[in-house]
N, C-alpha and C positions, 0 to 999 in steps of 0.2 A: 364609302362608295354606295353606290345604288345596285339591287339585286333584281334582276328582270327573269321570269321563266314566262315558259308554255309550257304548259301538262298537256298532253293528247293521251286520250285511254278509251279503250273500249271495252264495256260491263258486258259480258254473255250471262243472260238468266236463262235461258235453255240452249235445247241443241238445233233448236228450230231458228232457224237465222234470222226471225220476223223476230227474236228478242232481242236482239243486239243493239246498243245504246252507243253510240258513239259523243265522246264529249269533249273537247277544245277549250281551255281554261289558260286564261292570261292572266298573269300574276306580278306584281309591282310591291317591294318591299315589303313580302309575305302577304301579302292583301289580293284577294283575288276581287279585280275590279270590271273585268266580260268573261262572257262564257257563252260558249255554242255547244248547244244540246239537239242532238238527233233527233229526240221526241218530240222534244219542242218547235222545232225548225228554224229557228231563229235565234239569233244575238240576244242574251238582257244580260243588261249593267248593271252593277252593285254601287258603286259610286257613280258621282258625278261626274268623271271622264269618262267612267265605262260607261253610263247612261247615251252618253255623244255619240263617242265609241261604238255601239252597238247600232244604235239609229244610221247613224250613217255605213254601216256595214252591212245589216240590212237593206238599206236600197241599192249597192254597191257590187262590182261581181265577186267581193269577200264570199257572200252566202252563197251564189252560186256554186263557189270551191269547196266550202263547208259540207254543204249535200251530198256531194260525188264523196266525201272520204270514207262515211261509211260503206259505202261499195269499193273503194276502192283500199282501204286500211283494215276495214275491223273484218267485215266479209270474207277479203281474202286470207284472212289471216285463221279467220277461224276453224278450220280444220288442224291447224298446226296447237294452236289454244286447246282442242278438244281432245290430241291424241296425249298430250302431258300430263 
C-alpha cells in the first residue's frame, strides 16, 4: 500500500506571539513533497509534483486558508502550549 499524511505543527520560539511559525507538511511514502511555512508565506515543493503542487496552490484559495491557520491553530492555541 501507499502511506499518505499531513504533519500540521506550530514552533513557539518565544512568548511573544510575533514568534510563532506555523507549518503544513504533505507527506507521500515518507517523502515530504509540499510544505506551507508561515514565514514564508507560501507553498514550495520538494519534488516534481510538489513543485506543481505548490504553484498551483499558490495562486488558488489553498493559500488563502493556509494564512488564517496561524491565527486561527497555533495563536489560539498558544496559551494552552505556554501554561504546560
Amino acid at each position: 500500500g501507499y502511506f499518505y499524511q499531513v504533519v500540521r505543527q506550530c514552533r513557539y520560539s518565544s512568548k511573544d506571539l510575533q514568534g510563532i511559525e506555523f507549518i503544513d507538511s504533505y507527506v507521500f511514502n515518507k517523502a515530504e513533497y509540499v510544505r506551507f511555512n508561515s514565514t514564508v508565506g507560501k507553498y514550495v515543493g520538494y519534488t516534481e509534483y510538489g513543485v506543481k503542487n505548490a504553484e498551483a496552490w499558490n495562486k488558488g484559495p489553498e493559500l488563502a486558508g493556509e494564512l488564517g491557520e496561524l491565527e486561527r491553530y497555533c495563536k489560539h492555541n498558544a496559551p494552552i502550549y505556554y501554561s504546560a
